[in-house]
C-alpha positions in Angstrom: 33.1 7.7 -55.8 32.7 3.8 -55.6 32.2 2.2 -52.6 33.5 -1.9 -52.3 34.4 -3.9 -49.3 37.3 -2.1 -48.6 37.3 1.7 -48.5 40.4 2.2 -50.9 38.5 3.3 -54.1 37.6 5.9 -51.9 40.7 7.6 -51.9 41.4 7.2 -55.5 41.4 10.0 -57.3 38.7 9.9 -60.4 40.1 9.3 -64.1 39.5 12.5 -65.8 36.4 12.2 -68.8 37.8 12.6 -72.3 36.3 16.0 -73.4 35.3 17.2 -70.5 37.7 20.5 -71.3 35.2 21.1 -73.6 32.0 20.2 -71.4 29.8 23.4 -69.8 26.8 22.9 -67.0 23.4 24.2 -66.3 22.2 23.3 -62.6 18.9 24.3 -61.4 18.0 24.7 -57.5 21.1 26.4 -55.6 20.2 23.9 -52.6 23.0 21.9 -51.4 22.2 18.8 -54.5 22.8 21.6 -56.9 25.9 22.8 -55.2 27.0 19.3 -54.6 26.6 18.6 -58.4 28.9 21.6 -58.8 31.8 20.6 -56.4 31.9 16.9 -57.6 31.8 18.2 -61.4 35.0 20.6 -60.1 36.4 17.6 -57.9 35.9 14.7 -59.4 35.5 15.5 -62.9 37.8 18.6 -63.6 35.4 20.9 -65.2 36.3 24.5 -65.4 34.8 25.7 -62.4 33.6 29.0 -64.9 31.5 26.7 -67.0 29.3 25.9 -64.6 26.5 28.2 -63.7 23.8 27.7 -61.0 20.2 29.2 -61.7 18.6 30.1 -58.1 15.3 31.0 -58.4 15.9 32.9 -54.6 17.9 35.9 -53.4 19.7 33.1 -51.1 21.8 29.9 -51.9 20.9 26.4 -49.8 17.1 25.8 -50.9 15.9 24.5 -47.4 18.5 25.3 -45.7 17.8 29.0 -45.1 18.5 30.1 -41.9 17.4 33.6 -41.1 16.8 35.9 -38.3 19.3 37.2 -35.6 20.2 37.2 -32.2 17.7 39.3 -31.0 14.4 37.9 -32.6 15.8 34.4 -32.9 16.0 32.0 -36.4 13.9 30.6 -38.3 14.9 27.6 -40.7 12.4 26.0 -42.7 13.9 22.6 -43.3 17.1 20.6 -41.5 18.4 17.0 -41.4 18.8 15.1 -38.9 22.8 13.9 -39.7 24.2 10.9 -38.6 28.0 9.0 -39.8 26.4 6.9 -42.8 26.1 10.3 -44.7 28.7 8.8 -47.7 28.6 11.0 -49.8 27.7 14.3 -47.9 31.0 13.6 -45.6 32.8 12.4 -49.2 32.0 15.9 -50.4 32.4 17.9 -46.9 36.4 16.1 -46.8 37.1 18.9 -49.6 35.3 21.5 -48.9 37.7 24.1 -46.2 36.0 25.0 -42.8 35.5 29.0 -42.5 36.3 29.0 -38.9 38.9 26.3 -38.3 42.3 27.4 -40.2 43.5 24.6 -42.5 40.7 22.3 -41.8 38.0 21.1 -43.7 34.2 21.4 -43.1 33.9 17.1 -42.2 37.1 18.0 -39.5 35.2 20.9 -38.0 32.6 18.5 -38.0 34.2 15.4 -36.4 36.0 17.4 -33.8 32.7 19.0 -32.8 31.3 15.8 -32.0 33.4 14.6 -30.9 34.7 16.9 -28.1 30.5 17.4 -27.3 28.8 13.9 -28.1 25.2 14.6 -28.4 22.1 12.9 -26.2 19.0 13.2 -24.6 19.1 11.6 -20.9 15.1 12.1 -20.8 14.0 11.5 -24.9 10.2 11.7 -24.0 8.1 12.8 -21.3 4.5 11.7 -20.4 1.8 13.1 -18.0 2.5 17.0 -17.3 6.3 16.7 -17.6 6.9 13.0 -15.6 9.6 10.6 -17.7 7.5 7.9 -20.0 7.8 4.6 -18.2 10.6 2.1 -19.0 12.2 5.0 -21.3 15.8 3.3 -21.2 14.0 -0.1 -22.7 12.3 0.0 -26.2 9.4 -2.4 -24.8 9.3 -4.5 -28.2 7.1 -7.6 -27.7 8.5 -10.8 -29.5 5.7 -10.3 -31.4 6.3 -6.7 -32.0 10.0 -7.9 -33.4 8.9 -10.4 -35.4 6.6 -7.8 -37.5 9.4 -5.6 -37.7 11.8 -8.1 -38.9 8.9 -9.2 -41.5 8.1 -5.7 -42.9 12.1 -5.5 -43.9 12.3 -8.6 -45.8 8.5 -8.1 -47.5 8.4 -7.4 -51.4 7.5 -3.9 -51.8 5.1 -4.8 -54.5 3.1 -6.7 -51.5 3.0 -3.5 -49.6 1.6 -1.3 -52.4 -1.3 0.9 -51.1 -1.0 -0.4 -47.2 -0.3 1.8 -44.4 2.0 1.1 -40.9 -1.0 0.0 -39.8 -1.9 -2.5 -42.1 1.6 -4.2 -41.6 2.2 -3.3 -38.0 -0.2 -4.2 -34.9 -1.1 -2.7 -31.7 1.5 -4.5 -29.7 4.2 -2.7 -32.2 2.3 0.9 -31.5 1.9 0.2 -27.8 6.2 0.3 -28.0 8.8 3.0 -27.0 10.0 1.9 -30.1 7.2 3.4 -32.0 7.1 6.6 -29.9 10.5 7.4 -29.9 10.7 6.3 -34.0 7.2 8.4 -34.9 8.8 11.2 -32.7 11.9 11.1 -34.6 10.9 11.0 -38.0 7.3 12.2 -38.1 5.8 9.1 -38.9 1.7 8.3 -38.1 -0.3 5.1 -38.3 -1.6 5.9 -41.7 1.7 6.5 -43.8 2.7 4.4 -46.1 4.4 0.7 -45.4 6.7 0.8 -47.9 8.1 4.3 -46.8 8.6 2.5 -43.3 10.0 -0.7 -44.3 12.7 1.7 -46.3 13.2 3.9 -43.2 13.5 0.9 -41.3 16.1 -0.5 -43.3 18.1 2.3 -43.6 18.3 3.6 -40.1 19.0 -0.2 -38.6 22.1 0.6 -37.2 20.4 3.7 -35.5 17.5 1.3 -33.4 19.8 1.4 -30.1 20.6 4.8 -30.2 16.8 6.1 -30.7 16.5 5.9 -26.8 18.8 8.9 -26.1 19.5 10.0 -29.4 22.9 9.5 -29.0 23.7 8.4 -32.6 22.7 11.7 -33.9 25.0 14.1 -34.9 25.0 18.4 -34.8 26.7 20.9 -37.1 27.7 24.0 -34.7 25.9 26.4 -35.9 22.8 26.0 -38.0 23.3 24.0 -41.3 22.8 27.0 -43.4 25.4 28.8 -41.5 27.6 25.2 -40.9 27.1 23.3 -44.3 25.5 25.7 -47.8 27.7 28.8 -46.6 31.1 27.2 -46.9 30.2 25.1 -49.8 28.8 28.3 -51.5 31.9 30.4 -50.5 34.1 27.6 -52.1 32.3 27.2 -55.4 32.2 31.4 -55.7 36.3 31.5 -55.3 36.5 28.6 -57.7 34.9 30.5 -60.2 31.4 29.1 -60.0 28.8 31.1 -61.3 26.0 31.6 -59.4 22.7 33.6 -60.9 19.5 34.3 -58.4 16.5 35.7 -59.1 16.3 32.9 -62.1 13.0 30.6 -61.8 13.9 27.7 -64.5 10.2 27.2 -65.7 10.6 24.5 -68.5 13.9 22.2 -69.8 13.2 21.3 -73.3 13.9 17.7 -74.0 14.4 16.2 -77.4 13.6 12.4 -77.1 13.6 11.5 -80.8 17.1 9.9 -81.2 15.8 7.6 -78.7 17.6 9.6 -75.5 16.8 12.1 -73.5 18.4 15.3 -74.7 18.1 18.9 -73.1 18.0 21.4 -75.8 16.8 24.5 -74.2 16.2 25.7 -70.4 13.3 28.5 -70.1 12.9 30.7 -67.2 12.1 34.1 -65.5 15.0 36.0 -64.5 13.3 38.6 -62.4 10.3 38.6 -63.7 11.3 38.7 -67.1 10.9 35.9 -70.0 14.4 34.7 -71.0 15.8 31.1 -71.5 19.1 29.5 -73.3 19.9 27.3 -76.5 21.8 24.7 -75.1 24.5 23.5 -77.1 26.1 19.7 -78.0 28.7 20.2 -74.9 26.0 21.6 -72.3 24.8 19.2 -69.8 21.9 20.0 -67.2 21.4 19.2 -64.1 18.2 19.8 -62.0 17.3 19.3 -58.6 13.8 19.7 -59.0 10.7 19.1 -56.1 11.9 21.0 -53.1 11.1 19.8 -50.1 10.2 23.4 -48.3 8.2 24.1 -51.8 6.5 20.5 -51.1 5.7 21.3 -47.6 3.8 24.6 -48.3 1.1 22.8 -50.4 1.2 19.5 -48.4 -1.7 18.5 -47.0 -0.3 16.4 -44.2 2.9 18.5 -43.4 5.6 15.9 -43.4 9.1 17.2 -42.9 10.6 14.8 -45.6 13.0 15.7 -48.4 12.0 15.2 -52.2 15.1 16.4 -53.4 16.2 14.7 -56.7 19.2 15.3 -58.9 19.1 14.1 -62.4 21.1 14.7 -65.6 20.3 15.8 -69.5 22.5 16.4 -72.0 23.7 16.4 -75.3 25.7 13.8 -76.4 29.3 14.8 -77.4 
């Protein structure tokens, strides 16, 4: 999907790719970028859903989004995101994708209507000295001077920024703000993470400033997103014909570089424990989501909650 000015090449339907009849896929990582990969290759480029497998190296599909437990001991889910309205392309895919509770709806209507029957917010965000609200809470307490850095940290080069931390580029009047404790509460940011990983924040979550005083802005799936978001996408892919193989850790992709492009010619991995891999062939493509962000987090030494997800593509040329 494009997006231009106007939203109408949003509701154009994608030309088909010549050969694709032909075409098979590989994607590694059953978390939702794998699974999106899959539904957009179904959707949007009209592959078979049987030639497309996904290797899961887990019993479970949704990578960090694996909710577990029960009512009784409670759940446990290792990774979440916080989900707002400028989610493009989740909400492009989610349009398509059918609701397992609400009968002839989709998974973006169940969402919509959730919210907005039960708008989400936080009358008291933060709290300060055993339990009492944090003074001027309803105000984000930015000095002039305070603006003016953040204002200045957008526009910077990000070359300029290299090796600097928040603060490096941010001063105490900035970290004296609600601003900053409602923003480092938010999105688990400290003092000594990088400046260019704020300035990007900062410029993607603009339009959220206003809203970080209640958390109004935010948005909630109804149950939890492994539950709300991987289980119906999963359930649609299987009754497409997806296939789905877990138990398969994809320990190598083989890729042939001499013709001057990047060509996958063969995936290694341990299916249960066992050595095995595939040939790939001219009309296999592979996709890989590689760098989980739960696997991240285990051997992080500073424990962000960030995602690392990335979704990349090797092929054969036709």
């Amino acid at each position: 999907m494009r997006y231009a000015h106007g939203n109408f090449e949003a509701f154009v339907r994608p030309l088909k790719p010549e050969g694709v009849e032909k075409k098979a896929a590989w994607i590694v990582g059953g978390g939702l970028g794998g699974m999106a990969a899959a539904a957009f290759l179904i959707r949007d480029a009209g592959m078979a859903p049987s030639m497309i497998t996904i290797l899961e190296a887990s019993d479970e599909n949704g990578g960090a989004l694996d909710g577990a437990g029960n009512a009784q001991t409670g759940w446990l889910i290792r990774g979440g995101r916080e989900m707002e309205e400028q989610f493009q392309c989740l909400w492009d895919l989610y349009r398509s994708i059918p609701s397992l509770e609400m009968p002839d709806g989709t998974v973006l209507d169940e969402f919509y209507y959730l919210n907005r029957l039960d708008p989400s917010s936080s009358p008291l965000r933060a709290m300060c000295g055993q339990g009492q609200p944090v003074p001027d809470r309803h105000s984000l307490t930015l000095t002039g001077k305070a603006r003016r850095e953040i204002i200045a940290l957008i526009l910077a080069d990000e070359d300029k920024l290299a090796g600097k931390t928040i603060s490096d580029v941010l001063s105490g009047d900035f970290m004296a703000s609600n601003f900053w404790l409602f923003w480092r509460s938010m999105f688990a940011f400290e003092t000594w993470h990088s400046a260019v990983e704020m300035k990007r924040y900062l410029a993607r979550f603009v339009h959220q400033i206003l809203g970080l005083k209640d958390l109004r802005t935010l948005k909630f799936t109804k149950y939890n997103q492994q539950e709300s978001l991987s289980l119906p996408l999963a359930t649609w892919l299987a009754g497409q014909g997806v296939v789905f193989r877990h138990g398969v850790r994809v320990t190598n992709v083989v890729v042939d570089t001499l013709s001057g492009k990047k060509v996958a010619t063969h995936i290694d991995w341990l299916e249960n424990g066992v050595v095995a891999g595939v040939d790939l062939t001219p009309e296999e493509l592979v996709f890989v989501t590689n760098g989980s962000m739960v696997a991240l987090l285990q051997n992080s030494a500073c424990g962000r909650d960030e995602s690392f997800d990335v979704l990349f593509f090797t092929g054969r040329p036709a």
